[in-house]
C-alpha positions as CSV (number, residue, x, y, z in Angstrom):
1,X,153.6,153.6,37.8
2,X,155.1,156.6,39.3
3,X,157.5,158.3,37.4
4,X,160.9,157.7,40.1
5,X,160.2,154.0,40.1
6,X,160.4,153.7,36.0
7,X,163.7,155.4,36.6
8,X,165.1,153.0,38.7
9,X,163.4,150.1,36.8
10,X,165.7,151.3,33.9
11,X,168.9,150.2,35.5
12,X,168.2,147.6,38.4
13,X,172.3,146.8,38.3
14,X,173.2,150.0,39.4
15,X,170.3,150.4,42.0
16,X,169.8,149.5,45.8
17,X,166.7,148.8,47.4
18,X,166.5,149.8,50.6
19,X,163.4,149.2,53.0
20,X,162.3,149.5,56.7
21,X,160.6,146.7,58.5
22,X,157.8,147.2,60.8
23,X,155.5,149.9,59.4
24,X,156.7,149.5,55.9
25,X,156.9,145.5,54.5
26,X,155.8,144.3,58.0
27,X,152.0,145.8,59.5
28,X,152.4,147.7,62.8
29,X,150.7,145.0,65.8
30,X,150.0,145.4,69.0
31,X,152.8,142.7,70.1
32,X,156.1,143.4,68.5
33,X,157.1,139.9,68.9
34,X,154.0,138.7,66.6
35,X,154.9,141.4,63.7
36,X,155.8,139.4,60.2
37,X,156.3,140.2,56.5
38,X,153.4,138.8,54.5
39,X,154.6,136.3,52.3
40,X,153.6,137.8,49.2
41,X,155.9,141.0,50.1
42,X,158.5,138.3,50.9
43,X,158.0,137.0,47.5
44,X,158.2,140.6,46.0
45,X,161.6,140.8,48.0
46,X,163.2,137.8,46.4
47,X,162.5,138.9,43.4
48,X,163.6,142.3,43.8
49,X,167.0,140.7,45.4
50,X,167.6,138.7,42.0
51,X,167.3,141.9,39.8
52,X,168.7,144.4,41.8
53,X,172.2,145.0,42.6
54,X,171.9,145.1,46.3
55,X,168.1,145.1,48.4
56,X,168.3,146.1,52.0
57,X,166.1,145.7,55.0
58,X,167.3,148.5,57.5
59,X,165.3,147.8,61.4
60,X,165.3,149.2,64.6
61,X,165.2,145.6,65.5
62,X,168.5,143.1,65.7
63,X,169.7,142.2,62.8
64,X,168.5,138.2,63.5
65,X,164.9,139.3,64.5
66,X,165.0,141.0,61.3
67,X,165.8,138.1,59.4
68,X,163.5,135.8,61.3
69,X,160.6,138.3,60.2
70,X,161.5,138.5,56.6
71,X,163.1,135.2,56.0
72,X,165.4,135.8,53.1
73,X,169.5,135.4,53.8
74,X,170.2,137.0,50.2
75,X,169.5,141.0,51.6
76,X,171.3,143.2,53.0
77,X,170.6,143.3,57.1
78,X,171.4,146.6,58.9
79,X,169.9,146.4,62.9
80,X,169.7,148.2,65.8
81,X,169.5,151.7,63.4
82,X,172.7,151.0,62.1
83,X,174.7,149.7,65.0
84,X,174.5,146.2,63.2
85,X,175.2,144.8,59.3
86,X,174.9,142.2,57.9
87,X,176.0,142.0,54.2
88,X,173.9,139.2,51.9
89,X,174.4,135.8,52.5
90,X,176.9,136.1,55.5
91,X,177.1,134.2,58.1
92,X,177.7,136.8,60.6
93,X,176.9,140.2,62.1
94,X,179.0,143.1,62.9
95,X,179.2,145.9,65.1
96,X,180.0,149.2,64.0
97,X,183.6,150.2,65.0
98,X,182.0,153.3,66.5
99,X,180.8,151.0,69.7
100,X,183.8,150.0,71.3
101,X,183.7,149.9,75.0
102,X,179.8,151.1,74.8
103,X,178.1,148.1,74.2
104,X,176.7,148.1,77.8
105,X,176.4,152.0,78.9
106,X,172.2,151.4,78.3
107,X,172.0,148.4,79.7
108,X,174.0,149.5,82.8
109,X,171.7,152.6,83.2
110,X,168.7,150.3,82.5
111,X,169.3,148.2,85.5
112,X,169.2,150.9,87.9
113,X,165.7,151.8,87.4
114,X,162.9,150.2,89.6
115,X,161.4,146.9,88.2
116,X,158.5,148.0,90.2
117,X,158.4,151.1,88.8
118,X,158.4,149.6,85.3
119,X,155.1,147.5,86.1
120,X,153.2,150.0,87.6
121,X,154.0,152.3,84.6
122,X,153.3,149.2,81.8
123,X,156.5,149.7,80.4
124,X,157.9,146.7,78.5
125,X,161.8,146.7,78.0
126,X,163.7,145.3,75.0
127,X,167.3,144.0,75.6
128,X,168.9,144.9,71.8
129,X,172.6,144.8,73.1
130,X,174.3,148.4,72.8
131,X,170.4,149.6,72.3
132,X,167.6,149.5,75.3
133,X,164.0,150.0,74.1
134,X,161.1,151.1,76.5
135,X,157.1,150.2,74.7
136,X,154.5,150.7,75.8
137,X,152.3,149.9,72.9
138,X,148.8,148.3,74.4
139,X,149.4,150.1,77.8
140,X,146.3,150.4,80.0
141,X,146.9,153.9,80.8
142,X,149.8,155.1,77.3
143,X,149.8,158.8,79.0
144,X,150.6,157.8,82.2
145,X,153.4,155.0,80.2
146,X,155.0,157.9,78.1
147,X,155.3,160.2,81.2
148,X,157.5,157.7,82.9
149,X,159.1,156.7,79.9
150,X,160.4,160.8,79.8
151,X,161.0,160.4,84.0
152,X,163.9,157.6,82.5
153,X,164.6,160.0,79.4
154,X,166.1,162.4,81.9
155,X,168.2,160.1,83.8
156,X,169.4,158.8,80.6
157,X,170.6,161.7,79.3
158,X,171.9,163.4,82.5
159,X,174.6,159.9,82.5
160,X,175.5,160.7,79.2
161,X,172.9,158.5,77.0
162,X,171.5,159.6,73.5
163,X,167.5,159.2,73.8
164,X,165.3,158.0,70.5
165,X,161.6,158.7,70.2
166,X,159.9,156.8,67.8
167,X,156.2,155.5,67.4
168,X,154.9,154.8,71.4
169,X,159.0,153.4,72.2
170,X,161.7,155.2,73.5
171,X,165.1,154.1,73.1
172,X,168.4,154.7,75.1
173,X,171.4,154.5,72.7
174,X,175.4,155.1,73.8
175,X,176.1,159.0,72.1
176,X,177.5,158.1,69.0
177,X,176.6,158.8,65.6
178,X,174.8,155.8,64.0
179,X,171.4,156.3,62.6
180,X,169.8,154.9,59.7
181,X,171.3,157.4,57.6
182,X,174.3,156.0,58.3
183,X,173.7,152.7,57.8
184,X,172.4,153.5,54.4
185,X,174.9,155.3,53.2
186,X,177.6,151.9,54.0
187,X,174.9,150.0,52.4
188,X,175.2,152.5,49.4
189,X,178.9,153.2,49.4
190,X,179.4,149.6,49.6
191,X,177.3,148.6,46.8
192,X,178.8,151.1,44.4
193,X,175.6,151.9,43.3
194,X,174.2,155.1,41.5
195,X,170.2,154.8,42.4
196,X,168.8,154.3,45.6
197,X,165.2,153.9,47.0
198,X,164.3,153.5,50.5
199,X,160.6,153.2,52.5
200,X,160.2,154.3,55.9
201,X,157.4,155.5,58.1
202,X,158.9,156.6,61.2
203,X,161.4,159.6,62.5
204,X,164.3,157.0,62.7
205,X,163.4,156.8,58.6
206,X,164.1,160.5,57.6
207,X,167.7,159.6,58.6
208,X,167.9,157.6,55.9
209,X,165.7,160.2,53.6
210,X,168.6,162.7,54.0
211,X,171.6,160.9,54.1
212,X,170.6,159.5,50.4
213,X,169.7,163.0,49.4
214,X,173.3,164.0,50.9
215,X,174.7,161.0,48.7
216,X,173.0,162.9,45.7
217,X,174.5,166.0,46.4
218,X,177.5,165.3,46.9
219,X,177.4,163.6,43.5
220,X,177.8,160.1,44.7
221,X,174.2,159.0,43.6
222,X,172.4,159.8,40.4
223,X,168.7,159.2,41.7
224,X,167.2,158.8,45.3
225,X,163.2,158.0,45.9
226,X,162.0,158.2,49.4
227,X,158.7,156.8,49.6
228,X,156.8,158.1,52.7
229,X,154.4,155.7,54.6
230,X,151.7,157.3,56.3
231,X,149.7,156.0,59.1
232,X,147.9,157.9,61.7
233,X,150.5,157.6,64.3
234,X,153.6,158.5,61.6
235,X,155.1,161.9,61.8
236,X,154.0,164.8,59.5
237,X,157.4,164.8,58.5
238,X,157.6,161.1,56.6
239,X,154.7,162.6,54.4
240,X,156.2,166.3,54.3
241,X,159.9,164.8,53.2
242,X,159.0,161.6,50.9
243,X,158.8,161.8,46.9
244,X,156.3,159.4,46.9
245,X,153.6,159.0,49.5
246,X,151.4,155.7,50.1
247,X,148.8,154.9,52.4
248,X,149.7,151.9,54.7
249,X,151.8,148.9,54.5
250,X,149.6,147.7,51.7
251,X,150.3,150.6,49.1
252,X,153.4,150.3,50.0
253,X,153.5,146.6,49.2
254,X,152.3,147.7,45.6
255,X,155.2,150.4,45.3
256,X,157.4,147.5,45.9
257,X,155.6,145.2,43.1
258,X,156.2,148.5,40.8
259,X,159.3,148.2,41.1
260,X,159.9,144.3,39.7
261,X,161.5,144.3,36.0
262,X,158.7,142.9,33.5
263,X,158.4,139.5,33.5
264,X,159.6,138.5,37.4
């Protein structure tokens, strides 16, 4: 066992732990829509959920797809990249204050770009509210799909729209500062806790890498691990910025086992 995760074993009431989902507790697939958290990481959750003070999933997905992949209501829910939250066990999900009167500025944008044009590229959209995502994951021809995904980039950002590059998706966002990091850091603040540990294997993750290490320095938080997830299509950066690097959503998995108090 890694030397971090006996640290945070030591005192699982004043510790949060924090995960992403696709890439990290749920194996990248060629259909977003099919993606799911085995159930043995499920069970790994649950467990970590009854020892620790708070234990997090934070998506680029809505909080309720989220949910419906991992399948537990006693986490913590952050969607969206922190444009969503939902704390354990509630019955509803909020909006971060920060969107008011921008829920629709994507989606308005979205709607003025060719269907057609979307076809012939193999571009598949995804409607996530104050969030529009372009994949093209699977595409015939990706080169020609990530070309016309930047020919929408520019428009985006000449109306005023924040563009996201992640692993073959781009999303269009209002410009407003909510990131992973952010959400995080409420998860943290909220919590009141003095550890934190969060897995990622994507750009949108090293968000959340820094804003815990901010935490630290400002003296907020005691200990942070970041636990890097590599994969051939992950940045350099996840593996260049992470504590602890794993290989895949499996060593991951086993990172996450680690971190169960004897006897769970």
């Amino acid at each position: 066992m890694p030397g971090p995760i006996k640290l945070l074993r030591a005192d699982p009431a004043a510790t949060a732990i924090l995960t992403d989902v696709d890439g990290a507790i749920a194996p990248i697939v060629d259909d977003p829509a099919a993606a799911a958290v085995p159930a043995p990481v499920r069970d790994t959750l649950a467990g970590l959920a009854a020892a620790y003070r708070l234990v997090g999933c934070v998506s680029g997905r809505r909080v309720e797809q989220a949910m419906r992949m991992v399948g537990l209501s006693q986490l913590a829910y952050a969607g969206n990249h922190g444009f969503e939250i939902r704390e354990p066990g509630a019955d509803e999900t909020g909006f971060a204050p920060e969107l008011a009167g921008l829920e629709d500025e994507a989606a308005s944008l979205l709607r003025t770009v060719d269907p057609e044009f979307l076809r012939a590229a193999d571009l598949r959209t995804e409607d996530k509210g104050p969030i529009q995502a372009l994949h093209w994951r699977g595409a015939i021809d990706p080169e020609m799909a990530e070309q016309a995904a930047r020919d929408i980039a520019v428009r985006a950002e000449a109306a005023g729209l924040h563009t996201h590059w992640g692993r073959m998706v781009l999303e269009l966002r209002p410009q407003v500062e909510l990131s992973k990091g952010t959400a995080v850091t409420a998860l943290v603040r909220g919590a009141g806790v003095r550890a934190a540990f969060y897995g990622g294997d994507d750009a949108t993750d090293l968000d959340a890498f820094r804003a815990l290490r901010a935490l630290r320095e400002a003296g907020e938080l005691d200990t942070v691990v970041c636990v890097g997830i590599s994969s051939a299509e992950g940045p350099q950066a996840i593996v260049d910025e992470a504590d602890l690097v794993v290989d895949g959503p499996s060593g991951y998995a086993a990172v996450l086992a680690d971190l169960l108090p004897a006897g769970t």
